[in-house]
C-alpha positions as CSV (number, residue, x, y, z in Angstrom):
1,X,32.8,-18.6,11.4
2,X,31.8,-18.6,14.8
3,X,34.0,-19.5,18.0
4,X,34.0,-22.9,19.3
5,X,32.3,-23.5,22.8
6,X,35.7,-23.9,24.0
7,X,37.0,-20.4,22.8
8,X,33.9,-18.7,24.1
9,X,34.0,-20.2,27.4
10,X,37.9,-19.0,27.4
11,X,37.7,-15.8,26.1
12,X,34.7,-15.3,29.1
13,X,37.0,-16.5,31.8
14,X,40.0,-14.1,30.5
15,X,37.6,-11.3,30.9
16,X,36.0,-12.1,34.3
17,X,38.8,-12.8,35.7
18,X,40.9,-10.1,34.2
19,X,37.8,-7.8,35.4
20,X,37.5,-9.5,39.3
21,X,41.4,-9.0,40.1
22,X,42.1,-5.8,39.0
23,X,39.0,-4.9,41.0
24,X,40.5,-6.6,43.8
25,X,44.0,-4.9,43.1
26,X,42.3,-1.4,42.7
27,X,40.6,-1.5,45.9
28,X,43.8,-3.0,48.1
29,X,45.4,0.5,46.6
30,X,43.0,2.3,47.6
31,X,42.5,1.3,51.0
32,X,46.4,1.7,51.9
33,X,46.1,5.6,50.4
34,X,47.3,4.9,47.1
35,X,46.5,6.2,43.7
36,X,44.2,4.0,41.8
37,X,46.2,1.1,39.4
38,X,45.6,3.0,36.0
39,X,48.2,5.5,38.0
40,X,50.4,2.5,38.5
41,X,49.9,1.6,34.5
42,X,51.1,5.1,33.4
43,X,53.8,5.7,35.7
44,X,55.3,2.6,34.9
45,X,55.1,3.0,30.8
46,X,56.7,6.4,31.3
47,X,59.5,4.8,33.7
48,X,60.8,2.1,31.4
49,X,60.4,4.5,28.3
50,X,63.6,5.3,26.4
51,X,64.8,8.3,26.9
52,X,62.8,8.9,29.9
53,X,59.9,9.7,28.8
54,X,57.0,9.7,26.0
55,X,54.6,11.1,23.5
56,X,51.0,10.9,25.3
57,X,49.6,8.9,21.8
58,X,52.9,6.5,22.2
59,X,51.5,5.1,25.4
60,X,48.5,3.4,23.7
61,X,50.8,0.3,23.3
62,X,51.9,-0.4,26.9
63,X,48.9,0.5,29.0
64,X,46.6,-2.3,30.8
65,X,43.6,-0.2,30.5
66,X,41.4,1.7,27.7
67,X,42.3,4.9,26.8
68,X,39.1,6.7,27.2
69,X,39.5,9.8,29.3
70,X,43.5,9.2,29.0
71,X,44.1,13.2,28.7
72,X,42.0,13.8,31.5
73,X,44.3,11.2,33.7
74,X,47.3,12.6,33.0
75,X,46.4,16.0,33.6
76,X,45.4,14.7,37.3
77,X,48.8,13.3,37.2
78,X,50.9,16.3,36.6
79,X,48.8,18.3,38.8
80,X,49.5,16.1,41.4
81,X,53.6,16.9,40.6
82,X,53.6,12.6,39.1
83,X,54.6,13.8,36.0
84,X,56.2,16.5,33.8
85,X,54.9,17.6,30.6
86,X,57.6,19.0,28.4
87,X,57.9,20.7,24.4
88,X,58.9,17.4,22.5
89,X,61.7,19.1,20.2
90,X,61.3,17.1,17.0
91,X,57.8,18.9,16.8
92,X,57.3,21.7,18.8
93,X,53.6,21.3,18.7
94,X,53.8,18.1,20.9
95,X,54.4,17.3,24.4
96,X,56.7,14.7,26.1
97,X,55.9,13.0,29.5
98,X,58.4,12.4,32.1
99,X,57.8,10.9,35.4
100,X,58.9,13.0,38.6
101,X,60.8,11.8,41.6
102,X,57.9,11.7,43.5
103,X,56.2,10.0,41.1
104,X,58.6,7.3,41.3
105,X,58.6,6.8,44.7
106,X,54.6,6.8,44.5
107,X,55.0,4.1,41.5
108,X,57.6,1.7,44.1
109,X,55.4,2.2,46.7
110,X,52.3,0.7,44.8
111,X,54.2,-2.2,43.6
112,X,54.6,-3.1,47.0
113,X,51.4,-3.5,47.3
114,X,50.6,-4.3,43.2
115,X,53.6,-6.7,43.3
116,X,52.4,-9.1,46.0
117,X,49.0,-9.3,44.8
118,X,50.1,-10.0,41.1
119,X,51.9,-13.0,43.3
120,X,49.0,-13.7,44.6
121,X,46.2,-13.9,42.1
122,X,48.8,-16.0,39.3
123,X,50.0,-18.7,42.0
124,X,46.6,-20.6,41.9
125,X,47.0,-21.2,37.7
126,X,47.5,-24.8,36.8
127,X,51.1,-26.2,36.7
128,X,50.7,-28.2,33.9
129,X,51.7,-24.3,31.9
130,X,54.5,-22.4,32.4
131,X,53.8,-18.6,32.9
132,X,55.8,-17.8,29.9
133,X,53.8,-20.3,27.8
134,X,50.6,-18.6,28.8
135,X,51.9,-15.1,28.6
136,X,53.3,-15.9,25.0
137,X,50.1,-17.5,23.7
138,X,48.0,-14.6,25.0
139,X,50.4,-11.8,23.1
140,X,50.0,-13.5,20.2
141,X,46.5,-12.2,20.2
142,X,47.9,-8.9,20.6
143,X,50.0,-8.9,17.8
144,X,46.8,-10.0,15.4
């Protein structure tokens, strides 16, 4: 079965526009010195984790961006003192990642900037649906 015009034409505005904002967002980063937004993505996962921290493969779930080259990223990250890596003790063969003070205070100071322009880009949606109505409607696809 194929998609309706309707679906196609939404599922093609959910990409371009994903696409054009976090373009947007990126670049507002980078101009004020900051770390791109994947940075943002990781930092925060890590923050919110239980326990402080997680298992690089447990992160799949709660980043905004594909995971291509993830390894690579985080190594960057911990050599820039973001993040820790530590022996997970359930299994000494794997690692745990815990975010640093300073990457915290990196992570706060890119929501200042992320934040706003989150603000931004979502106050021009129709009224007619509530936020949380789009945002549940759109993880349901996730959960497929």
């Amino acid at each position: 079965m194929h998609p309706t015009a309707e679906e196609t034409a939404l599922w093609v505005a959910l990409n371009l526009a994903q696409r054009s904002i976090y373009g947007v967002m990126d670049s507002t980063l980078k101009a004020e010195g900051l770390p791109p937004l994947r940075w943002y993505d990781v930092l925060w996962a890590i923050e919110r984790a239980k326990d402080g921290g997680l298992r690089p493969f447990e992160m799949e779930k709660s980043l905004l961006f594909e995971q291509s080259n993830l390894s690579r990223l985080l190594r960057r990250m911990i050599g820039e003192g973001l993040l820790e890596e530590s022996v997970f003790q359930d299994d000494r063969r794997g690692k745990v990642l815990r975010i640093t003070a300073k990457g915290c205070q990196v992570r706060k100071q890119m929501w200042m900037i992320y934040g706003p322009l989150i603000h931004e880009h979502m106050y021009g949606l129709p009224t007619e649906y509530e936020p949380e109505e789009i945002a549940l409607a759109l993880n349901s696809l996730i959960r497929r």
